[in-house]
DRENPATOR-708798 format. One record per atom (N, C-alpha, C): x, y, z; residue in one letter. Coordinates in steps of 0.001 Angstrom, whole numbers, plus 500000, padded with zeros to 6 digits. Example, Ala and Ser with C-alpha at 12.3 -4.5 7.8 and 13.67 -1.06 7.14 Angstrom:
513190494310507800A
512300495500507800A
513200496700507800A
512850497750507080S
513670498940507140S
512900500030507870S
end
This chain:
216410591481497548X
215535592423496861X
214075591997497058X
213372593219496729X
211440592717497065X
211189591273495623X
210127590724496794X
209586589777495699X
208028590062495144X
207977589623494029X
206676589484493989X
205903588115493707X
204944587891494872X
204129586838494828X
202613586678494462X
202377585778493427X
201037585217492259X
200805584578493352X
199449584949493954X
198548584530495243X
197967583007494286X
197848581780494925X
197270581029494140X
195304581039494081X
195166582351494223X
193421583019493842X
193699582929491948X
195281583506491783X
194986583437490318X
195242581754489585X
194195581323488771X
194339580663488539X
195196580464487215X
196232579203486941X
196579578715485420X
195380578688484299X
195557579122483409X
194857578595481960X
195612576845482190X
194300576284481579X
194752574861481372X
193850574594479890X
194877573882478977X
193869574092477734X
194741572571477052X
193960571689475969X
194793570813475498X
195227571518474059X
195962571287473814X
196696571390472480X
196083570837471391X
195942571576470637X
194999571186468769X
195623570170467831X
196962569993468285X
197666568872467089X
199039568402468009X
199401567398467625X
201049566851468142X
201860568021467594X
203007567512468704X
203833569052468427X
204563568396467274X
205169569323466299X
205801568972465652X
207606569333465431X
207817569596466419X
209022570160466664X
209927569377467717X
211202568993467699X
212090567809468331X
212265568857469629X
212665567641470384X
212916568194471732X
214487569001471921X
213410570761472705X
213870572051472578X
214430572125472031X
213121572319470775X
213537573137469758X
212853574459470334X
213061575658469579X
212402576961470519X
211174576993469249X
210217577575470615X
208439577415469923X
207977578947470206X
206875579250469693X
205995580507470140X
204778579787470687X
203820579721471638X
202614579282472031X
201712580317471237X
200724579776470459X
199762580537469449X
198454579945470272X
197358581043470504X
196212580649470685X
195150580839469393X
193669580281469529X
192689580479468147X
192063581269468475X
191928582085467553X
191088583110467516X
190556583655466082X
189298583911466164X
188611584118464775X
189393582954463723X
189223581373463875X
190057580595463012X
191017581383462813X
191804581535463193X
193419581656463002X
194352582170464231X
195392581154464083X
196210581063465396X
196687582161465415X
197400582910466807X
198104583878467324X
199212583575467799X
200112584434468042X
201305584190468974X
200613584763470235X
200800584236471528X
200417585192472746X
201760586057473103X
201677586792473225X
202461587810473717X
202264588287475466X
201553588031475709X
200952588343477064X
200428587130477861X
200099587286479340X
199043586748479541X
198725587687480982X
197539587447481270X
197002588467482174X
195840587901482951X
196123587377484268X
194817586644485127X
194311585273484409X
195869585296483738X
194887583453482957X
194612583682481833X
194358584970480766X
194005585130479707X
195207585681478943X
195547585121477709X
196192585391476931X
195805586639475783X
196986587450475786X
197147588466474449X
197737588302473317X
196845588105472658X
197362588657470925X
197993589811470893X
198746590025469330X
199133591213468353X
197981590937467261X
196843592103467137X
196536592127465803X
196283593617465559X
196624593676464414X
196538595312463601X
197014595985464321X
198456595633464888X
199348596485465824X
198901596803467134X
197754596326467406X
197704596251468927X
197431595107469657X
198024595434471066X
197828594193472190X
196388593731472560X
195325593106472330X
193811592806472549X
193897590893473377X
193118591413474449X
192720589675474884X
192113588544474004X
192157587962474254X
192046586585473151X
191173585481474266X
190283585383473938X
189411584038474836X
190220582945474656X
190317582467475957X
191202580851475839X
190281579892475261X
191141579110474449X
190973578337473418X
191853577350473045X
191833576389472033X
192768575540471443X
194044576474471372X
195345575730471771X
196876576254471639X
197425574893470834X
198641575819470312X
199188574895469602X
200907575597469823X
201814574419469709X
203106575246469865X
203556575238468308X
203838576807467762X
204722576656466513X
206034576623466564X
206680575642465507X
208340576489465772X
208462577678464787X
209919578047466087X
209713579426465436X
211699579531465194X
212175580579464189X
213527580573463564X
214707580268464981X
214251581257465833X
214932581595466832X
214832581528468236X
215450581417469020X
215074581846470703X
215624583602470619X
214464584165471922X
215919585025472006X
216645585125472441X
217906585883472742X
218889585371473261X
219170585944474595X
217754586963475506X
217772586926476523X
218082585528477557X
218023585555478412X
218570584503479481X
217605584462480673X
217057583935481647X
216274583859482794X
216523582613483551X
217053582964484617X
216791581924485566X
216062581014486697X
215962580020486401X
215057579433487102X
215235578819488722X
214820578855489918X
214996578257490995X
213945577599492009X
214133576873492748X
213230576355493733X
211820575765492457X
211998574974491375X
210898574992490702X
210472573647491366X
208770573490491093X
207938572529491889X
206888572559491067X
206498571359490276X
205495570951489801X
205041569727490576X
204025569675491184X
203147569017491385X
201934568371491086X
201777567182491086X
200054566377490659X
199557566093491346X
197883566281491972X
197963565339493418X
196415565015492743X
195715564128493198X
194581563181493078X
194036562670494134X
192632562439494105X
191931561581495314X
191160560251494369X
191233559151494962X
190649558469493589X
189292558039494492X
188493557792493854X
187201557792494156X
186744556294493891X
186616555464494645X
186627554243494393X
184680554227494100X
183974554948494399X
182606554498493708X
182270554303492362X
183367555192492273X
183463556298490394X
184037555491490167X
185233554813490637X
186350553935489875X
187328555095489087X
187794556156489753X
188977556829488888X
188818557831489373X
190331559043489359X
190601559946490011X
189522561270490091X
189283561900490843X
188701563393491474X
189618563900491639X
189184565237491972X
189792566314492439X
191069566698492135X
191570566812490852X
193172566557490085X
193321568274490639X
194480568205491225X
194759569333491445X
196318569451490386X
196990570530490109X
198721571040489842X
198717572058490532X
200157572290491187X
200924573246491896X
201859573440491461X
201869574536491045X
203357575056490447X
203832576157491168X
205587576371491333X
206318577283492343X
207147577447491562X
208104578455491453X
209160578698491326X
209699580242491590X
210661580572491011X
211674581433491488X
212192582211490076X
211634583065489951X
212412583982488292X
213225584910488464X
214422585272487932X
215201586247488012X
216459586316486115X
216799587727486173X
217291587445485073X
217706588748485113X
219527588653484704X
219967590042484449X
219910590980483110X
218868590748482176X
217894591132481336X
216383592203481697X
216429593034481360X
214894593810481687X
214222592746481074X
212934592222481039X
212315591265480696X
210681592286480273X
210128591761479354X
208423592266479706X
207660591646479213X
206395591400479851X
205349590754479349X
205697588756479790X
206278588843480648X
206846587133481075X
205847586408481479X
205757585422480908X
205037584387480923X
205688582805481040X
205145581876481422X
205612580436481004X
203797579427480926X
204883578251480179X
203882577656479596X
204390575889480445X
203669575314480751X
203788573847481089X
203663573090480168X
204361572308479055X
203740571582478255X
203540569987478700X
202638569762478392X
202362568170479387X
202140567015477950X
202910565931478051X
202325565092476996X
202508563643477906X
201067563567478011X
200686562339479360X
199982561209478560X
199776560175479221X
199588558685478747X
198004558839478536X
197181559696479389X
195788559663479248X
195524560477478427X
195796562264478511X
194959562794477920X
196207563478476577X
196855562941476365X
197719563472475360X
198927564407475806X
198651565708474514X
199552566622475023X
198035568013475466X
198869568425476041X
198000569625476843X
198980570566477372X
198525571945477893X
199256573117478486X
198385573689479322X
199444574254480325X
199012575240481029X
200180576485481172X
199071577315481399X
199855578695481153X
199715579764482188X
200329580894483031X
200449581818483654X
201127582727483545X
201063584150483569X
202146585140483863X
202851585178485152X
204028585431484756X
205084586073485791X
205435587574485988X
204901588402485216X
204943589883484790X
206126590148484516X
206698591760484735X
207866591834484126X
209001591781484889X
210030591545484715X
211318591510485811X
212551592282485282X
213018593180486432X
213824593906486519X
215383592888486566X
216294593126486333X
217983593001486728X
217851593087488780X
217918591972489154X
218179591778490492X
216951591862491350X
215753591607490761X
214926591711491433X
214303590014491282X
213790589388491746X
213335587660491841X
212155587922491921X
211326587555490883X
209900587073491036X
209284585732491088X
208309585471491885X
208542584640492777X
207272583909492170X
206345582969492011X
205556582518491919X
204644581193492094X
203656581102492845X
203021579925493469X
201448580243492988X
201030578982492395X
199975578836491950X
199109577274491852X
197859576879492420X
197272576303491923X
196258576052490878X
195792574980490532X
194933574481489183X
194110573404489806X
193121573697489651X
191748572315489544X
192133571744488235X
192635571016487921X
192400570492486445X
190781569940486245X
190692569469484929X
188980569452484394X
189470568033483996X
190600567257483993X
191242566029483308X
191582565426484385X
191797564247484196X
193355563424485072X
194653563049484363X
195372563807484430X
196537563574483917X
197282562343483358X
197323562033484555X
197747560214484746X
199677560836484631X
200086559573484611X
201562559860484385X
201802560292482648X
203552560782482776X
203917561431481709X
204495562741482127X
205236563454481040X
206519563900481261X
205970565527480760X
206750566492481603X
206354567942481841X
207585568819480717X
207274570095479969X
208296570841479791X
208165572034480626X
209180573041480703X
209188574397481272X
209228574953479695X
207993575717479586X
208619577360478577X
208254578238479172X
209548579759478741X
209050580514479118X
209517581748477994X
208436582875477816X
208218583982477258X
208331584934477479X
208977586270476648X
208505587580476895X
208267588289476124X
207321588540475790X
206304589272474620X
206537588320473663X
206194586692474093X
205975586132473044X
207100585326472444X
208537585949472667X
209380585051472397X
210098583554473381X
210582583097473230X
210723582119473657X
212176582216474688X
212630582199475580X
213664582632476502X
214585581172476773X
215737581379476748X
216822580438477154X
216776580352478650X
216659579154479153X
216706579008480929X
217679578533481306X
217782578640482346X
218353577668483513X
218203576147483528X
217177575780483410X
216688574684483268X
217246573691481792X
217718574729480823X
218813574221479814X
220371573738479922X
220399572668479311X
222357572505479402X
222935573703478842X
223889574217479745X
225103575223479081X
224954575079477627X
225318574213477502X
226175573478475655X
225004573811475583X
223984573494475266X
222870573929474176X
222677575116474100X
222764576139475569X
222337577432474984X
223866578115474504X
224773577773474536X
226096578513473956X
226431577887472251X
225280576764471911X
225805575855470553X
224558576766469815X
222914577475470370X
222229578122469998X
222737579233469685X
223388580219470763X
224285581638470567X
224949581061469421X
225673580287469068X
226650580297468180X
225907579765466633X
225041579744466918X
224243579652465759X
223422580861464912X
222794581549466278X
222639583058465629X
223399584121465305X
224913583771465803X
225916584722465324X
226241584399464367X
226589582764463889X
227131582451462787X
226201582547461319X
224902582655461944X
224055583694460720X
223975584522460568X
224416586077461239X
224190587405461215X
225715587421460269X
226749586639459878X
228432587061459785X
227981586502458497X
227289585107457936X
227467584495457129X
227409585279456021X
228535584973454744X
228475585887453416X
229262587353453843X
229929587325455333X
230380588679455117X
231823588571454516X
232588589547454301X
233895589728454286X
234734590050454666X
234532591545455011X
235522591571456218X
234621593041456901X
234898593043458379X
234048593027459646X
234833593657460720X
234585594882461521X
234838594606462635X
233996594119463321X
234471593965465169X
233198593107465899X
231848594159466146X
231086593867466319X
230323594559466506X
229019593724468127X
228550594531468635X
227575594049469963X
226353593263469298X
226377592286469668X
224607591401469052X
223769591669470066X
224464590990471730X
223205591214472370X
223977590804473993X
223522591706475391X
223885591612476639X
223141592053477401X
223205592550478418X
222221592889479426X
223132594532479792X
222156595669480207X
222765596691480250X
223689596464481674X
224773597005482206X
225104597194484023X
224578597486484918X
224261596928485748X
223224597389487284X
224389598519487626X
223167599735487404X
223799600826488265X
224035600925489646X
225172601165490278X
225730600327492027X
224551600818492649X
224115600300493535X
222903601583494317X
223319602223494958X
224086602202495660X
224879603204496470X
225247604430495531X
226039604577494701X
226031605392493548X
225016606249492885X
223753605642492706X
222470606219492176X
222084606392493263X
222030606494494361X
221380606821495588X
221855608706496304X
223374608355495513X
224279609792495462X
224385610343494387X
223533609465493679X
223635610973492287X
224768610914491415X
225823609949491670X
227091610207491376X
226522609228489661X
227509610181488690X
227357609998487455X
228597609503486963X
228978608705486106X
230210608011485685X
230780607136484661X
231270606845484568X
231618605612483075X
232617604652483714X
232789603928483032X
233848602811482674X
234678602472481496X
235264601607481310X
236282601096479610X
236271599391480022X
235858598589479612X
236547596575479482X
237178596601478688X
238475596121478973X
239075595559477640X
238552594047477570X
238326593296476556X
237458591911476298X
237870591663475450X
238484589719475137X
238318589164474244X
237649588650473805X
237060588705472213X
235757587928471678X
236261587307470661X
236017585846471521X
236475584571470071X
235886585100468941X
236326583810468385X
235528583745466478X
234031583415466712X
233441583128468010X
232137582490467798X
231081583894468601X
232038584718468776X
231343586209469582X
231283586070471257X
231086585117471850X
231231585248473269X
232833585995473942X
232456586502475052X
233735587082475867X
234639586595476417X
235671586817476570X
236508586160477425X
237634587188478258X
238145586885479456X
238935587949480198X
238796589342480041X
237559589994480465X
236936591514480737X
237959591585481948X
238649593016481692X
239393593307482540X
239136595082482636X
238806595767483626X
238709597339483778X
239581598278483217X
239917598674482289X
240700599550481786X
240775601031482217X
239810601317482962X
238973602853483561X
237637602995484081X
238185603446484919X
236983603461485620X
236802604993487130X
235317605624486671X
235774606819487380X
235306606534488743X
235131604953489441X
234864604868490500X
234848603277490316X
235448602448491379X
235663601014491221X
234395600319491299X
232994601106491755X
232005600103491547X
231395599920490077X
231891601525489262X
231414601622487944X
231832600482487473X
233225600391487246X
234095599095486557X
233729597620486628X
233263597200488213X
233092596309488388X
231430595411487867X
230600596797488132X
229292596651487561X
229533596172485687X
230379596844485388X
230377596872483503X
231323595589483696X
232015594811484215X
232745593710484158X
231385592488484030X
230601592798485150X
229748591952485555X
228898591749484203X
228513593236483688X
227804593033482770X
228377592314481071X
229283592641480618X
230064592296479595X
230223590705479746X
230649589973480694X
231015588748480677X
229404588388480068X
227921588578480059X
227474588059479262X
226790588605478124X
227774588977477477X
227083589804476623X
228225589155475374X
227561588938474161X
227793588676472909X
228171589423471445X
229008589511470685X
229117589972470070X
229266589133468326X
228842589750467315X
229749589389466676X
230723589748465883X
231960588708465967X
233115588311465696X
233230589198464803X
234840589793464567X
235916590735463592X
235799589782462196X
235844589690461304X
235531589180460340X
236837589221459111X
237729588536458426X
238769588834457965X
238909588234456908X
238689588338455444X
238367587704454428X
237686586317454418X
236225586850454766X
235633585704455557X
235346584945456314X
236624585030457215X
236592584199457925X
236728584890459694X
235929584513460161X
235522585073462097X
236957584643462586X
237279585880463336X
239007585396463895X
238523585854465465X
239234585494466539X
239596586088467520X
239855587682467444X
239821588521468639X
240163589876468396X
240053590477469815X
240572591589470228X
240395592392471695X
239609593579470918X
238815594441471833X
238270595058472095X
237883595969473254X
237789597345473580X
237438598235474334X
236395598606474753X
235653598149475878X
234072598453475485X
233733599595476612X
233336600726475910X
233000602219477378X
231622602021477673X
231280601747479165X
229545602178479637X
229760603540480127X
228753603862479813X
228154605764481157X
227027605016481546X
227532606100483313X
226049605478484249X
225922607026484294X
end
């Protein structure tokens, strides 16, 4: 599929951070910038400049002190990460006695079978010289099967020195589960926001929390041809799927597309005097 490539003309925001983070490692954060004394969530970023929400609308925000808050939740979109490359490079200047010309290079590879908008990531850096610090860029928005692609350099205004890098990344602000995460953490997270949406119930059928819609076949949308499907799916007690199998389908790519899609998609759990049981389920798409 087409890519799209961040020419490195655009530059990273590079900004240090206003306080130690206070949140254990990945935990999920919002990046807030200052503005008029009082922090923001960015929701955006655009050529290096970050967007606020205020009084219900999207407005630029001059870069400034960031700070990471925690925040209740991730969401439970998904994005994957590939070919990633952070780089430091330095010239040291022996007149000066200490590094020039600090450059970062960052690359990678985004894709995610999620519509995504407003994508962003954040570098969080907490180094031996200058503390903790960030840098930040957009990735824009990404479609289901499309890879956006991105390469960028930074003059830094610091020298880094050694010390250890995070990946975040955003869309409109929330905080996104990667690739770059262990399985177990993001399936022990899912099972944490389901097991709060059920808590205090009684009894329940399952109901959809959250998946990615089916890539319509292209061949299919290319002919116009209109159609549905049926999965039959089991969803443990903790809401994830298990054995999606086609029950109907008015054309085998329909079926196979809604297979593809269901295996990640979440629900939660049938609910039976309290308590989350196992259960099957029928699930119909129309394309």
């Amino acid at each position: 599929m087409a890519e799209r490539v961040l020419s490195a003309a655009c530059p990273l925001a590079f900004l240090l951070l206003v306080s130690a983070l206070a949140v254990p490692l990945r935990a999920q954060t919002a990046l807030c910038v200052k503005r008029n004394d009082q922090y923001f969530v960015i929701h955006k970023v655009f050529a290096g400049r970050p967007y606020v929400v205020e009084n219900g609308k999207l407005i630029p925000a001059e870069p400034s002190f960031c700070t990471f808050a925690p925040v209740a939740e991730y969401s439970p979109a998904f994005i994957s990460v590939r070919n990633l490359k952070v780089e430091r490079s330095a010239v040291f200047y022996y007149q000066m006695g200490n590094n020039v010309n600090n450059q970062l290079r960052f690359a990678a590879d985004f894709s995610s079978p999620y519509p995504l908008k407003n994508v962003f990531f954040a570098l969080e850096f907490n180094t031996d010289k200058e503390g903790k610090s960030v840098a930040y860029h957009e990735v824009d928005d990404i479609e289901p099967g499309i890879t956006r692609s991105v390469y960028v350099d930074l003059h830094l205004p610091v020298d880094l020195g050694k010390g250890r890098w995070k990946l975040h990344l955003y869309s409109d602000g929330a905080e996104l589960f990667t690739s770059q995460q262990p399985f177990e953490f993001r399936e022990g997270k899912m099972n944490e926001m389901v097991a709060k949406r059920i808590a205090g119930v009684r009894d329940a059928p399952p109901k959809p929390f959250f998946g990615p819609p089916p890539l319509y076949p292209a061949a299919l949308r290319r002919a116009g041809v209109k159609g549905n499907a049926v999965v039959a799916v089991r969803i443990t007690r903790h809401g994830d799927v298990t054995d999606p199998v086609v029950e109907s389908a008015t054309d085998p790519a329909f079926g196979q597309a809604a297979v593809d899609a269901v295996r990640l998609w979440w629900f939660l759990p049938k609910v039976v005097n309290g308590v989350p049981v196992e259960t099957k389920a029928s699930v119909p798409f129309v394309f």
